[in-house]
C-alpha positions as CSV (number, residue, x, y, z in Angstrom):
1,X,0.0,0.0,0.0
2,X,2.9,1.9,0.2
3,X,4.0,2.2,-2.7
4,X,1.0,2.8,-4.0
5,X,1.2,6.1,-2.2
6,X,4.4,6.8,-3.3
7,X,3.7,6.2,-7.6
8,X,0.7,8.3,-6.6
9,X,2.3,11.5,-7.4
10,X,4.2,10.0,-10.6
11,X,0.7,8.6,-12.2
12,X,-0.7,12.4,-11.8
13,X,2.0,14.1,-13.1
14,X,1.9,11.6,-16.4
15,X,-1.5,12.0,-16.4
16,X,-1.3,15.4,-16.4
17,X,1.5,15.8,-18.9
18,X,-0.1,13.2,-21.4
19,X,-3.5,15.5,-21.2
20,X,-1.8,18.8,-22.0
21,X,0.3,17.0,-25.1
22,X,-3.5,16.1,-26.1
23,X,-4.9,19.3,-25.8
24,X,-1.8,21.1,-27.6
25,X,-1.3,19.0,-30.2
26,X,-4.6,16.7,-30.7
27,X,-7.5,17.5,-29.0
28,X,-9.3,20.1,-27.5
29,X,-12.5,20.7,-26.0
30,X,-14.4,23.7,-26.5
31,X,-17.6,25.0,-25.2
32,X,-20.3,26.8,-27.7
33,X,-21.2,30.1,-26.1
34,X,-24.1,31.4,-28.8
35,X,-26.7,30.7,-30.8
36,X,-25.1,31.5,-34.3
37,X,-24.5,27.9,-35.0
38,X,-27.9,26.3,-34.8
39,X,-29.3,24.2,-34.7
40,X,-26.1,22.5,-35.9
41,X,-24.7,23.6,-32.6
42,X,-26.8,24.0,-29.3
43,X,-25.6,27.3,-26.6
44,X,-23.5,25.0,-24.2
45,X,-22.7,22.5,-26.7
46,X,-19.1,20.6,-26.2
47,X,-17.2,19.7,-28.8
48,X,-14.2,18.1,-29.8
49,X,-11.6,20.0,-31.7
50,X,-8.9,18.5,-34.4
51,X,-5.9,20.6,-33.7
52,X,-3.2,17.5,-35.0
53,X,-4.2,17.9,-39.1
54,X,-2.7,21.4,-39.3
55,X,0.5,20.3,-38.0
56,X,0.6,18.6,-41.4
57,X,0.1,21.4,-43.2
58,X,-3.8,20.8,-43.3
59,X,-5.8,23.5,-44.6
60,X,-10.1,24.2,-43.3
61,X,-12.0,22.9,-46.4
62,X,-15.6,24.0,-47.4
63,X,-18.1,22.9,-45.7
64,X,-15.7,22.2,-42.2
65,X,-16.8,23.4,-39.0
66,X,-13.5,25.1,-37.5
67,X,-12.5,27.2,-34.5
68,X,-10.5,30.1,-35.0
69,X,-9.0,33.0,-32.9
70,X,-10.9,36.4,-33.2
71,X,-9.3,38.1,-36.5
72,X,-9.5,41.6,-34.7
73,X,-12.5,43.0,-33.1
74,X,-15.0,40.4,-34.2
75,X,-16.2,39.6,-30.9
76,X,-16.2,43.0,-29.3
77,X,-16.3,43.9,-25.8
78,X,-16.3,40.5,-23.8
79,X,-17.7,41.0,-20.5
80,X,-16.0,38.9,-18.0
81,X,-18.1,37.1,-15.5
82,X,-17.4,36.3,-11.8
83,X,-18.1,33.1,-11.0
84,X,-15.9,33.1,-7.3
85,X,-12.2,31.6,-7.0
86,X,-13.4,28.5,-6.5
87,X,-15.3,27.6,-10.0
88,X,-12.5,30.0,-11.7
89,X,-9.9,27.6,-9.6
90,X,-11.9,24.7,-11.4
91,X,-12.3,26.3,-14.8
92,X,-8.4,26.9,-15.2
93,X,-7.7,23.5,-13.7
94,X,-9.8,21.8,-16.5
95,X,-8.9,24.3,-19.0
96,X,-5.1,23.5,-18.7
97,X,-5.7,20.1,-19.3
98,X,-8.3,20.8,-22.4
99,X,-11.7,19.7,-21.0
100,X,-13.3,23.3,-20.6
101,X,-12.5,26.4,-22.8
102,X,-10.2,28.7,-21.5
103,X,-11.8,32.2,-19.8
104,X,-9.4,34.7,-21.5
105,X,-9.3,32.8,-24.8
106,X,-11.4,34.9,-27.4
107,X,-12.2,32.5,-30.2
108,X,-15.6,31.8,-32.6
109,X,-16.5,28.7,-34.4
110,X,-18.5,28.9,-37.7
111,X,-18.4,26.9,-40.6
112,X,-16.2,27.3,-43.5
113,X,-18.2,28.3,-47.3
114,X,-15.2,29.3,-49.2
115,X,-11.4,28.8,-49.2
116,X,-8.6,30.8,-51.0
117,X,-9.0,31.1,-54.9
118,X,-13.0,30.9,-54.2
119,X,-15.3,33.9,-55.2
120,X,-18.5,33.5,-53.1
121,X,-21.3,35.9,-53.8
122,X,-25.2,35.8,-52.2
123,X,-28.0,38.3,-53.5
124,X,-31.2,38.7,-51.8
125,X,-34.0,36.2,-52.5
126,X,-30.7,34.0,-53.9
127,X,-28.6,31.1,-52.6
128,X,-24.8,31.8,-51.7
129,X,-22.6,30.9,-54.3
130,X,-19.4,29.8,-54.6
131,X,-17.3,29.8,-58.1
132,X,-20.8,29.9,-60.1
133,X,-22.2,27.5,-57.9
134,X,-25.2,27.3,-55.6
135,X,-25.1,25.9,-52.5
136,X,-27.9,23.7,-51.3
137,X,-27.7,24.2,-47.4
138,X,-30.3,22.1,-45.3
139,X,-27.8,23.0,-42.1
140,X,-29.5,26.5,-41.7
141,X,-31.7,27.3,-38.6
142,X,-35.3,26.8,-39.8
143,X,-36.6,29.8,-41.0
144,X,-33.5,31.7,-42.1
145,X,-32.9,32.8,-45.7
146,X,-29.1,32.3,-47.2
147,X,-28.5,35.9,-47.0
148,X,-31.5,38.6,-47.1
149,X,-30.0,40.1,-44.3
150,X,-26.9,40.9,-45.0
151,X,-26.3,40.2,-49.4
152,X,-22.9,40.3,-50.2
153,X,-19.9,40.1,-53.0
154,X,-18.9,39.1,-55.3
155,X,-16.0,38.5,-53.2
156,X,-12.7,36.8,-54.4
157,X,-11.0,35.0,-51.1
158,X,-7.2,35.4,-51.2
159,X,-5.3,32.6,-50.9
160,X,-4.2,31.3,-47.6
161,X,-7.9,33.0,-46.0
162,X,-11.3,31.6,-45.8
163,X,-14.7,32.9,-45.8
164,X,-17.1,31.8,-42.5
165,X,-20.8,31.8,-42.0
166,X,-23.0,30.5,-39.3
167,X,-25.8,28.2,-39.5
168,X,-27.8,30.6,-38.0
169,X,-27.7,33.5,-40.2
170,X,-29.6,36.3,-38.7
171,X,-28.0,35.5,-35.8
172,X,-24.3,35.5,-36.4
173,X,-22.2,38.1,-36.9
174,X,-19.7,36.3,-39.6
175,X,-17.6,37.1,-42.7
176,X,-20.7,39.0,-43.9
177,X,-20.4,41.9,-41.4
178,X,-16.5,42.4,-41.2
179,X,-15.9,43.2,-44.4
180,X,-14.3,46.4,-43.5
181,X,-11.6,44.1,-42.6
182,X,-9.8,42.2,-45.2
183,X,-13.0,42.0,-46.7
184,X,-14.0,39.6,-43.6
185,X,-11.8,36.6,-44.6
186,X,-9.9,34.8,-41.7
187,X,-6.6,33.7,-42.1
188,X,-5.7,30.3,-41.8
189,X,-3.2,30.8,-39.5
190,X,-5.7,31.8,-37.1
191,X,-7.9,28.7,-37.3
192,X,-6.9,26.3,-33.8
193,X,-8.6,23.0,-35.9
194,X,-11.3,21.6,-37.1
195,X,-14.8,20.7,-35.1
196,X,-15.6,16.8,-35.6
197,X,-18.0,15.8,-33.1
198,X,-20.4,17.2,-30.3
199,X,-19.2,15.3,-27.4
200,X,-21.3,16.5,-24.5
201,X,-23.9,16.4,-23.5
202,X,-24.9,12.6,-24.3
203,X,-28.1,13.1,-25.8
204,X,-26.4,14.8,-28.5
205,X,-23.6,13.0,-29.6
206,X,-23.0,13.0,-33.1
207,X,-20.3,13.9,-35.9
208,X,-19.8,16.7,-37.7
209,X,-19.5,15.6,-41.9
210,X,-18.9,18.2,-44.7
211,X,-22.7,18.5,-46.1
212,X,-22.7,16.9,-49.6
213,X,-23.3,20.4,-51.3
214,X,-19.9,21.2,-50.9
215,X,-18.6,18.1,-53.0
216,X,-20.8,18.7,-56.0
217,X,-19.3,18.5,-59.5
218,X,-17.0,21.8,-60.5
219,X,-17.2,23.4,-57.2
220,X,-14.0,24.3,-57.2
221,X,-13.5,24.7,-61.0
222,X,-13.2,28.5,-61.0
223,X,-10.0,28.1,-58.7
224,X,-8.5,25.0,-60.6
225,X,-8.8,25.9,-64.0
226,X,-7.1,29.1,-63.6
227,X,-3.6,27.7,-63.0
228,X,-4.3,25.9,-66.6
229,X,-5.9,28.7,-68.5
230,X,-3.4,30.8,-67.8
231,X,-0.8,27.7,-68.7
232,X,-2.7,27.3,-71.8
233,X,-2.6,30.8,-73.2
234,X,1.1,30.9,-72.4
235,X,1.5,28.0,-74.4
236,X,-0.4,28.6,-77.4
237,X,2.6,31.8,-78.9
238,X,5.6,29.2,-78.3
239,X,3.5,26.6,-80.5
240,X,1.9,28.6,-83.2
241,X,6.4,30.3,-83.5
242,X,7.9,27.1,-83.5
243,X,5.4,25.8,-85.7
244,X,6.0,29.2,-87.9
245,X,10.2,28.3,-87.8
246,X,9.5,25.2,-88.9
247,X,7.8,26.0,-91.4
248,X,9.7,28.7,-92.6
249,X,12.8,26.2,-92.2
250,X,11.4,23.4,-94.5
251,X,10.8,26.0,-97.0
252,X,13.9,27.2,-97.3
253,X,15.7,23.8,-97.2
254,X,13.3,23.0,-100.2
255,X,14.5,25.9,-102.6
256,X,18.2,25.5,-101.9
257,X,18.1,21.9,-102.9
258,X,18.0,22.4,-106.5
259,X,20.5,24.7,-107.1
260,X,22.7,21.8,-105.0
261,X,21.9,19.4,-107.4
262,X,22.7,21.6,-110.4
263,X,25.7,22.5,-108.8
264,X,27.2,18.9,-108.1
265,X,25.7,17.8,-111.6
């Protein structure tokens, strides 16, 4: 018994240290504090939070439900609540460790419409588009339109940014309304992972799939066949000139050869 008492210490502090390599590297649990992702997302909602993908050089893809730190003012003033030392004791305890959100942290989750090379648009009375292409999204909060509250773009998201809305759209204050800052895309540096399941509470388990709009046919066309197009016209000058040399080459090769026969005649 003994020993057990003495290993005690050692079995916490592993414990300890395996659950913060989770939390920095894999996992994280994060708490949903509004209402702008329903009714994907319930207020109090926990979910679980892919942090390991990026370290591969992962990028957000449509459709993705991703955390990310504020960009710059998105969220305001936050007003700080005071729960007592106690709970706060508790809070930072479970926060360290990556079972409850941290207090101080300041970050959103929404889900992900367009990525960089995209050009999303949405007109009133429309669906949002994305390169051309209309998105069929059953994942709204019954009773909201696409966009009539807030139309916006044509907008053309630069690379390494994404564009964000929430499933709730006349309650969440997204991409739409921060356009005054680069032209309310988010970087992807600022994105902490991806959102893959609703963990807590129980009666709500389930997973978090990209909705099959997002992988219809030429989606992401636009972006793809620029790179070729631009190959393409690039390529057409060298042909049509060496084609034009050659030409000019087998023509001239073809009126020196009889004066060479003449000559050796």
């Amino acid at each position: 018994m003994r020993s057990f008492w003495k290993e005690l210490p050692i079995l916490v502090i592993i414990a300890l240290a395996l659950a913060l390599l989770i939390k920095t590297f894999l996992v994280q649990a994060f708490s949903i504090p509004s209402d702008s992702m329903q009714n994907t997302l319930q207020r109090g909602d926990r979910v679980l939070v892919d942090k390991l993908t990026p370290w591969f050089g992962s990028e957000p893809q449509r459709g993705e439900v991703v955390v990310f730190h504020d960009p710059g003012g998105w969220l305001g003033e936050t007003q700080t609540s005071d729960s007592g030392p106690v709970a706060e004791g508790i809070q930072k305890a479970l926060s360290f460790i990556g079972l409850m959100p941290s207090a101080e942290e300041k970050d959103l989750i929404k889900r992900v419409i367009a990525v960089g090379g995209d050009t999303v648009s949405c007109k009133r009375g429309g669906k949002v588009m994305v390169n051309g292409k209309p998105l069929d999204e059953p994942y709204i909060f019954p009773g909201n339109t696409p966009c009539d509250e807030k139309p916006f773009g044509p907008i053309k998201v630069p690379e390494g940014r994404i564009w964000v809305m929430g499933d709730h759209r006349q309650d969440s204050l997204d991409s739409r309304y921060h356009q005054n800052l680069n032209n309310g895309t988010v970087s992807v540096d600022d994105v902490v992972g991806r959102a893959f399941v609703v963990a807590w509470p129980i009666d709500r388990w389930s997973t978090l799939p990209v909705p099959g709009t997002f992988d219809q046919p030429g989606l992401g066309a636009a972006a793809a066949m620029a790179p070729s197009a631009v190959g393409l016209a690039g390529a057409v000058p060298i042909v049509l000139w060496r084609r034009r040399r050659l030409i000019a080459k087998v023509r001239a090769e073809a009126e020196a050869r009889p004066d060479r026969l003449t000559a050796d005649c």
